[in-house]
N, C-alpha and C positions, 0 to 999 in steps of 0.2 A: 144477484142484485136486481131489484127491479128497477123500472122505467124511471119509477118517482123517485128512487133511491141514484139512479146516474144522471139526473135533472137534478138531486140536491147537491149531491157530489158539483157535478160543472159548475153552476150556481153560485157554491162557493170558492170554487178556482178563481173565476172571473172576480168574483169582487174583491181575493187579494190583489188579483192582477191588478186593476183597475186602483185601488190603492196604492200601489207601488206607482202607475204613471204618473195619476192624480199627486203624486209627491214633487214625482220628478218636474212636471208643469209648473207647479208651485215655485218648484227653488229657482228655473230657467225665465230668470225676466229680465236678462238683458236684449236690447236691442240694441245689434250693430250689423254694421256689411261684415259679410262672410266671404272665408279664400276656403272654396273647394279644388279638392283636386279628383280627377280621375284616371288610372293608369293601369299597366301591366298588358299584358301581352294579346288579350280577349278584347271581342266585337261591344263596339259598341261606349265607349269611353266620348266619340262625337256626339255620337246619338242623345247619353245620358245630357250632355251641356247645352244640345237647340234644345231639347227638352225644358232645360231649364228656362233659355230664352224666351219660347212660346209661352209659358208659364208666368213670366215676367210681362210679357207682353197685354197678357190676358190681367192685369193688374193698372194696366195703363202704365207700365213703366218705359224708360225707355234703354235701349241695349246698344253695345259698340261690341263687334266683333271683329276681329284679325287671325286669319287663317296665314300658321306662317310654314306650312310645308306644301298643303295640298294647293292646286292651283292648275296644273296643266290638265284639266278636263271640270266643266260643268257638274257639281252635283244638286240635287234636288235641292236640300236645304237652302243655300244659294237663291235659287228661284225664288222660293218660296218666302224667304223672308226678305228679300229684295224689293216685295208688294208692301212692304209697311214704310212710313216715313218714320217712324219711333226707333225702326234700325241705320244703324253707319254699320255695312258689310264692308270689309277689304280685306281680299285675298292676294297674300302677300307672298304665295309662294311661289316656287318654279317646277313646282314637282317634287316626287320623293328624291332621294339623298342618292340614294342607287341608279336614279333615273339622270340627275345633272352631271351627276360624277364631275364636280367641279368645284372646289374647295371654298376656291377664294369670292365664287358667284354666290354657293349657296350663304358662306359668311357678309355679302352685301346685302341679300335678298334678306335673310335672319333681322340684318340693321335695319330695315328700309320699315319693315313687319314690326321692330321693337319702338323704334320713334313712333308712328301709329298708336300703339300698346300705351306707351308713355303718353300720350297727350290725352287716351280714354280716362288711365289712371290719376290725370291733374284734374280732370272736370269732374264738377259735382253735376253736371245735368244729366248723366250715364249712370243709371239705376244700376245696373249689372252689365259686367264685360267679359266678354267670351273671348279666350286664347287659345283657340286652338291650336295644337302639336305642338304649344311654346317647350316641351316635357324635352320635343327633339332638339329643338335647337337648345338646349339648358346642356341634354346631355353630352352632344357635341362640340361645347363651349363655342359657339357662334356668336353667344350673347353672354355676360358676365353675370352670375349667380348675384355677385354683391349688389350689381344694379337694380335687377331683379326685386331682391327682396327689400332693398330700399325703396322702391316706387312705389311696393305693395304696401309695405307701412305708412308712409304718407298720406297716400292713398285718401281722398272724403271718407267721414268716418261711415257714413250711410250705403257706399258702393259696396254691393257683390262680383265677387273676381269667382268665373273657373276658370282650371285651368288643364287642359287634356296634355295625354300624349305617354307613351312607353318610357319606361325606364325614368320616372320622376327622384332626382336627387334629393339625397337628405333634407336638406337643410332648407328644401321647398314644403317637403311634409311634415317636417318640424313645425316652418311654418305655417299652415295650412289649420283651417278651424273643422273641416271635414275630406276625409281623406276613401277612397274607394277604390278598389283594387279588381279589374273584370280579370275574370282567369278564364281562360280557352279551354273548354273539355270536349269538343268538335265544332269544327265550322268544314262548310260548304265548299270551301275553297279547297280544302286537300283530298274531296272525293273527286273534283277537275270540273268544278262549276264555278264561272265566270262571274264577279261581280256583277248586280243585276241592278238595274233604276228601282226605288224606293226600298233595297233592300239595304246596300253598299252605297251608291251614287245618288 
């Protein structure tokens, strides 16, 4: 096959491609807030949601975050978006679950993180609200599912909700309009390398 014959070939790949999106663009003209989730066992389900944040930000919108596990150490993100008045940061938690080993604190802490959550989810002046690890306290019933998904409905129609964390239940990716799944196939941590500032922290 020659040069000009795999230039004609691709040529016409791309403009079925391009057809096929061009359709899809076409039929997708609603606007409304979206409930992502991100979950499963792989790096990086935080990272994907400031992502989103800073992205938001870069829009002039403005974001309410609540971080309801992590909390007993400083990480970057934190810092870093603590510099904008368009963010409400609070870090609601006491540490991982293994770390407080304490049922009935971490079940306060969960509550104290979910009112927070709840008041983002009744204003409409919160473009997009970050929950962090709500996926843990959902799965360890600290917070009730039916609450949950009732706040999210209500919800301004205009707000964007993620929502991070392992082990996301049913009936959250049910209801969820984009749903993502990081799956671990190595991480640094099981060769005996320490979480490091801007990589983990």
């Amino acid at each position: 096959m020659s040069e000009q014959e795999k230039q004609q070939r691709h040529q016409q790949r791309m403009q079925r491609h391009k057809a096929v999106v061009d359709e899809k663009i076409e039929q997708a003209q609603q606007e409304r807030g979206v409930l992502v989730v991100h979950t499963g066992n792989g790096k990086g389900k935080s990272t994907a949601a400031f992502g989103m944040a800073a992205r938001a930000l870069g829009h002039g919108m403005r974001v309410g975050i609540v971080q309801f596990i992590k909390g007993s150490f400083s990480t970057g993100e934190e810092a870093f978006f603590r510099r904008f008045d368009e963010v409400s940061y609070h870090v609601m938690g006491q540490g991982y679950t293994w770390e407080t080993q304490n049922l009935e604190q971490d079940i306060a802490t969960a509550g104290r993180g979910w009112a927070q959550a709840k008041a983002f989810l009744e204003d409409p002046s919160y473009d997009l609200v970050v929950l962090d690890e709500l996926n843990i306290a959902l799965k360890y019933q600290y917070i009730a599912m039916d609450e949950v998904l009732s706040a999210l409905a209500a919800r301004p129609a205009m707000q964007h909700v993620v929502i991070t964390g392992r082990g996301a239940r049913a009936e959250l990716i049910e209801a969820a309009d984009t749903v993502s799944e990081h799956r671990e196939i190595k991480h640094a941590f099981h060769a005996g390398v320490i979480a490091q500032k801007g990589v983990e922290l």
